[in-house]
C-alpha positions in Angstrom: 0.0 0.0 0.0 1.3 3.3 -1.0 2.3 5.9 1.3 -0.2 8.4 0.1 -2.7 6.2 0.4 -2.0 5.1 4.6 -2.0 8.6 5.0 -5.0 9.1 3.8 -6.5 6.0 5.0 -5.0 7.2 8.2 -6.0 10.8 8.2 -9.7 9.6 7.3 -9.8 7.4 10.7 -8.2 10.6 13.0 -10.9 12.6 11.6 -14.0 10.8 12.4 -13.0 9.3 15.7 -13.9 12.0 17.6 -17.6 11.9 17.0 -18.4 8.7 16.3 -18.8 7.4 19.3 -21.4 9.2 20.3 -23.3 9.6 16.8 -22.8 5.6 16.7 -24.7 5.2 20.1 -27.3 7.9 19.5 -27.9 5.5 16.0 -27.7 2.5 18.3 -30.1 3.4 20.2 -33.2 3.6 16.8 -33.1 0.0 17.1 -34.7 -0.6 20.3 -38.1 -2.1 20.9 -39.9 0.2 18.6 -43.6 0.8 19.5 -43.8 4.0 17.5 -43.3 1.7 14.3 -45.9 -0.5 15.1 -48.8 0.8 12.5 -46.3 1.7 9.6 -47.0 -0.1 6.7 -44.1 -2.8 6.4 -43.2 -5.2 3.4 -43.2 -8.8 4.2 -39.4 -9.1 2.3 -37.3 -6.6 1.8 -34.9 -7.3 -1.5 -32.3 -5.5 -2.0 -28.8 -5.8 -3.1 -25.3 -6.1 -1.8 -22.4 -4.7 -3.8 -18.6 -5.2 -3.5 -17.6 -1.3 -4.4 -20.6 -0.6 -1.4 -18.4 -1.3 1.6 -21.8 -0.5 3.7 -23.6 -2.7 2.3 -21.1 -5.8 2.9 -20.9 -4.6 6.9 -24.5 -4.2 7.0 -25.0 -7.5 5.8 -21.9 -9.6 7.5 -23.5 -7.8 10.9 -27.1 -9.0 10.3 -28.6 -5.4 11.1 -31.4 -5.1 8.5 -32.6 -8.8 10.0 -32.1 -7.3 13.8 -34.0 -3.8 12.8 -37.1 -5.3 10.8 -36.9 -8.7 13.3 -40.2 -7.1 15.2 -42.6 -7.1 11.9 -41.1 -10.6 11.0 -40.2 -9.1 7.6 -37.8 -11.6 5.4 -34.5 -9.8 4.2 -33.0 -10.7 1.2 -30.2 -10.1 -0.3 -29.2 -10.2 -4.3 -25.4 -9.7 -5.4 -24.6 -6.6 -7.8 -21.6 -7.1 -9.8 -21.8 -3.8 -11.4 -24.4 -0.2 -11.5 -25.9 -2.1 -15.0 -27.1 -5.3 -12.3 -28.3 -3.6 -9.3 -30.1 -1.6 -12.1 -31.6 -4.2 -13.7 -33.1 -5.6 -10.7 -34.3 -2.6 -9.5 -36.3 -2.2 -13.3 -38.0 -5.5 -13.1 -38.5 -5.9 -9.6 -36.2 -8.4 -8.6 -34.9 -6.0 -5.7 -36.5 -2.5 -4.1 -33.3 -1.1 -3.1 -29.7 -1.1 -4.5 -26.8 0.8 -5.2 -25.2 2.4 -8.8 -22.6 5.0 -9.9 -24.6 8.4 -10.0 -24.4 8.9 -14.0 -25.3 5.2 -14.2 -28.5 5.9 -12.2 -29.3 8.7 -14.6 -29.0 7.1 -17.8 -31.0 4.4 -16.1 -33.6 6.9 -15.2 -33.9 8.3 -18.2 -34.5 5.4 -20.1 -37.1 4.4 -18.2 -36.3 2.9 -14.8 -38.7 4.1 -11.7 -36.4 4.6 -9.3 -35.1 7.4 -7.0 -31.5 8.6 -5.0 -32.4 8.3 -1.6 -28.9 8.0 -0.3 -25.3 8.7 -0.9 -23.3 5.7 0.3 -19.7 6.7 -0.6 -18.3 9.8 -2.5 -15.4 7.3 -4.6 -12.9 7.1 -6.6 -13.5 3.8 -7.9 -12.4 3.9 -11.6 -9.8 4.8 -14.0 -8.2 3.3 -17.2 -5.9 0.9 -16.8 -3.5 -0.9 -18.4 -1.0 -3.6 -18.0 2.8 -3.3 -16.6 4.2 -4.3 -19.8 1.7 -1.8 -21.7 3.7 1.1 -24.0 0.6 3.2 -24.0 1.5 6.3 -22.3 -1.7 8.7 -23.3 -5.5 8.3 -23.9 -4.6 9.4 -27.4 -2.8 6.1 -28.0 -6.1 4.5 -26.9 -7.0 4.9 -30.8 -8.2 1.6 -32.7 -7.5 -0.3 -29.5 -9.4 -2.8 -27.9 -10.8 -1.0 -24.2 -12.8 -3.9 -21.9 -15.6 -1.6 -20.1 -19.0 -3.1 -18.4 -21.7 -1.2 -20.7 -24.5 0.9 -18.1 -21.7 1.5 -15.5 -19.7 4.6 -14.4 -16.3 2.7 -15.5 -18.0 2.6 -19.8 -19.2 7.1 -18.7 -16.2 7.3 -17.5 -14.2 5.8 -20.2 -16.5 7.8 -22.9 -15.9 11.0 -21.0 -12.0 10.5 -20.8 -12.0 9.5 -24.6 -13.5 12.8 -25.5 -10.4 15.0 -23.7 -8.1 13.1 -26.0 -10.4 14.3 -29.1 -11.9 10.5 -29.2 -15.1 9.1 -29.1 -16.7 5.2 -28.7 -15.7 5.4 -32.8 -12.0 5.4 -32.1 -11.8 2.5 -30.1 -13.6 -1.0 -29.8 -15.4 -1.4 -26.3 -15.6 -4.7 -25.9 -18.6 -5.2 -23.3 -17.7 -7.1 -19.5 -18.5 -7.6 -16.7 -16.0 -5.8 -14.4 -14.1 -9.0 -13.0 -13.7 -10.2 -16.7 -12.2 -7.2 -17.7 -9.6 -7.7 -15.4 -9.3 -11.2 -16.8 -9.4 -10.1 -20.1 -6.5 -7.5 -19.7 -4.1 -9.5 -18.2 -4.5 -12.3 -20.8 -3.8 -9.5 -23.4 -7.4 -9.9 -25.5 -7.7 -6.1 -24.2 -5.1 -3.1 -24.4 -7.5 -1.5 -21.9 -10.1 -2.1 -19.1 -12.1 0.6 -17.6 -11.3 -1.1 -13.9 -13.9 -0.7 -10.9 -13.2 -1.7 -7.3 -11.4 -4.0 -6.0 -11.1 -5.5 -9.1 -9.1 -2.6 -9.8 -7.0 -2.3 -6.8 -6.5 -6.2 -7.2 -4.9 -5.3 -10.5 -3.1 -2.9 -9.3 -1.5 -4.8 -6.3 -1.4 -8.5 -7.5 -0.5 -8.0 -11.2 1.6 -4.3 -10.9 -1.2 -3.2 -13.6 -0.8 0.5 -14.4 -3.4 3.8 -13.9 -3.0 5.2 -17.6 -5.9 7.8 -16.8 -7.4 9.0 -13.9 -9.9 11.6 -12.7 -11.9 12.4 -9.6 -14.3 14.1 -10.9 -15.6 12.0 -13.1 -16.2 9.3 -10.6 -19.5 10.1 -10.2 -21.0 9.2 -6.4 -22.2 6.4 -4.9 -25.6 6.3 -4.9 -28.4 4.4 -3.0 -31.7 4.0 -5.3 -34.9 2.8 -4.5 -37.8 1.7 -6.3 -40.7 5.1 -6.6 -42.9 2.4 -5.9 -41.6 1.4 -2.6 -40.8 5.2 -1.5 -44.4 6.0 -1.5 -45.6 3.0 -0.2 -42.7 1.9 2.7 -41.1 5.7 3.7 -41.2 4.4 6.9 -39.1 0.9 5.8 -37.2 3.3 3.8 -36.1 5.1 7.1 -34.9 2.0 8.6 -33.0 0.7 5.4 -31.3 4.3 5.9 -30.9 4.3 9.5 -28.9 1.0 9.2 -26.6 2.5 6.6 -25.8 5.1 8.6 -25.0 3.1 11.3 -23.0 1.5 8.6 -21.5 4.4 7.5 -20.2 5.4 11.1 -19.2 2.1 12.1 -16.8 2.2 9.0 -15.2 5.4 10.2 -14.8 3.9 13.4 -13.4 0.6 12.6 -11.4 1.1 9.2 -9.7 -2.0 9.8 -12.4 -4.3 10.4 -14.2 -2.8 7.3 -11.2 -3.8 5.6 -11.1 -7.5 6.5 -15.3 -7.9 5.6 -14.2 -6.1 2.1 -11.1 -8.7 1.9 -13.5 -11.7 3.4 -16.7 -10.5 0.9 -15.1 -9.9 -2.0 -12.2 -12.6 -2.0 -9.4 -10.2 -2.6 -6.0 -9.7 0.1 -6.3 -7.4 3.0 -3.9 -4.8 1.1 -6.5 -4.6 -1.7 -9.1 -4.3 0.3 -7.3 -1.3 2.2 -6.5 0.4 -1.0 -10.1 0.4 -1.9 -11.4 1.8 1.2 -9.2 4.2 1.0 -9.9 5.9 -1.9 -14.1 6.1 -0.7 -15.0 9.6 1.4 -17.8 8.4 3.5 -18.7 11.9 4.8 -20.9 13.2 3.1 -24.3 10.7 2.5 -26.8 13.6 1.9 -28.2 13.5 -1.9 -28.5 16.7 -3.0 -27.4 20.0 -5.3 -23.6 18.9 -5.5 -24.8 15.6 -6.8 -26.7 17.5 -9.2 -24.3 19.7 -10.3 -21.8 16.9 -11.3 -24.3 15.0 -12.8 -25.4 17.6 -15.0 -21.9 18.5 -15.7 -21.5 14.9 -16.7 -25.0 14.8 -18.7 -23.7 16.0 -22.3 -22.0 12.8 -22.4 -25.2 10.9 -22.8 -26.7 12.7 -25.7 -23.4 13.1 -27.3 -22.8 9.0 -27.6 -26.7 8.8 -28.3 -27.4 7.0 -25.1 -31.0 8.4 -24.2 -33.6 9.0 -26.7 -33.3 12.3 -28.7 -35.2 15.1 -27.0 -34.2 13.9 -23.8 -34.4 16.4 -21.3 -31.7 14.6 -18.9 -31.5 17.8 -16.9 -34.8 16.7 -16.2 -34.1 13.5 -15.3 -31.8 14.3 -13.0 -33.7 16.5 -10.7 -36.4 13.6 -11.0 -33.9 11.2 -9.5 -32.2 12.8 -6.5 -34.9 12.7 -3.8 -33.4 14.4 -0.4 -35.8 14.0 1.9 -35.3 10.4 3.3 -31.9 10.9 3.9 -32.3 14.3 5.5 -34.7 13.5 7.8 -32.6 10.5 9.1 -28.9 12.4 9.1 -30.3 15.2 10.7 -32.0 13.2 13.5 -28.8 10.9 14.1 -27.0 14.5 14.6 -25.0 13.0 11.4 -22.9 15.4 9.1 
């Protein structure tokens, strides 16, 4: 593990230390004997998904806490492995799950093309993708990305991301031949040499990087877009008081993480079947601080939009501007962050 990156990983753990504690207990304390919750309107299973680049989502479910906080209305959880934003979006559009997590642009194309869902919840502000490339590689520039072959997982932030990063070089998806996998197989695919490129997510990425000395040929923060947690528009109108437990848990989640960086790390490394150093690396580049939805999500999103009507992504008169104010719904989140004290 770099230095950079302990320091980070390090500075990240100092910083939210000192009011964890108590924000963890005050959260804590939401899942006692609830008689408040007793005439809410509660499903009889909750599906949703789990997600290695979602580290809450792998504590929630390695702690059991969704089964402990809906235990009292005997309400079955289960739970549906996303191997990618295109996945958990799938299920989400037919149903198979009512809650699950996506890259931010992801969720808007989604959205625009149909899928009901809403943002309800910022689970990690990342950086979980860039292009990379393999130790041996002699490309040096996105330019030299031209007429090469670029492994990306269609739907997901990785293939935005790649389109996006194309288009500083002056390229477009006509320069270069995406060849469409699933993240894990592009990994596979790179390091066998059928790829020059693989638009790499996390920890597939960071497995790359530390167990095969693969190579960040192009990275940028900003167009990681965040972490979202969608939910079915069905299930926010007829659950919001489910949906406020589902959130409550993942900021419990959230906390715990920030409190116990370490054994987040080994349930990352257990989960997703990658070394402890990966799983640090990974964790380190995710800023879990900041889980409201809301206008900066929107303003990178809509920086990022042009990208979808340029590659002819949406339909044509699109209004994904639109779209995007349709998705991000801050009022679940806000009314459980601001009652847990949260930041």
């Amino acid at each position: 593990m770099k230095q950079s990156s302990r320091v980070a990983f390090a500075r990240v753990r100092a910083a939210a230390t000192a009011f964890v504690a108590v924000a963890f207990t005050m959260l804590t304390a939401a899942f006692l004997p609830r008689t408040a919750h007793a005439t809410e309107a509660v499903p009889a299973e909750l599906k949703l998904d789990y997600a290695y680049y979602s580290p809450e989502s792998l504590v929630i479910r390695h702690h059991g806490w969704l089964e402990e906080a809906f235990a009292p209305d005997h309400t079955k959880i289960t739970w549906v492995l996303s191997l990618g934003s295109n996945r958990a979006l799938e299920y989400l559009n037919s149903g198979a799950i009512q809650i699950g997590s996506s890259a931010g642009l992801a969720a808007v194309l989604a959205k625009a093309n149909g899928n009901p869902i809403r943002t309800v919840y910022i689970f990690s502000r990342p950086e979980w993708t860039a292009l990379v490339v393999r130790k041996d590689s002699n490309i040096q520039s996105l330019a030299q990305l031209k007429g090469k072959k670029i492994a990306a997982t269609k739907g997901t932030d990785p293939y935005l991301f790649t389109l996006r990063a194309l288009h500083t070089a002056g390229l477009s998806a006509d320069d270069v031949e995406i060849v469409n996998l699933q993240h894990p197989d592009g990994r596979t695919a790179l390091l066998n040499g059928q790829v020059d490129a693989w638009a790499g997510l996390d920890p597939h990425m960071a497995a790359a990087e530390v167990d095969n000395g693969a190579r960040l040929l192009y990275r940028n923060v900003d167009f990681n877009t965040w972490g979202f947690l969608n939910a079915r528009e069905d299930f926010v109108q007829q659950y919001p008081g489910a949906l406020a437990r589902v959130l409550k848990v993942y900021e419990k989640a959230r906390l715990w993480i920030a409190a116990h960086p370490d054994e987040t790390a080994q349930i990352i490394s257990s989960e997703s079947k990658v070394s402890l150093a990966v799983a640090k690396l990974q964790l380190s580049r995710n800023d879990f601080s900041r889980p409201q939805p809301g206008p900066k999500q929107i303003a990178a999103l809509k920086a990022a939009a042009p990208i979808l009507t340029q590659e002819q992504l949406v339909k044509p008169g699109t209004k994904v501007e639109q779209v995007i104010d349709a998705l991000i719904d801050v009022r679940p989140a806000r009314a459980v962050i601001v009652s847990t004290g949260t930041p």
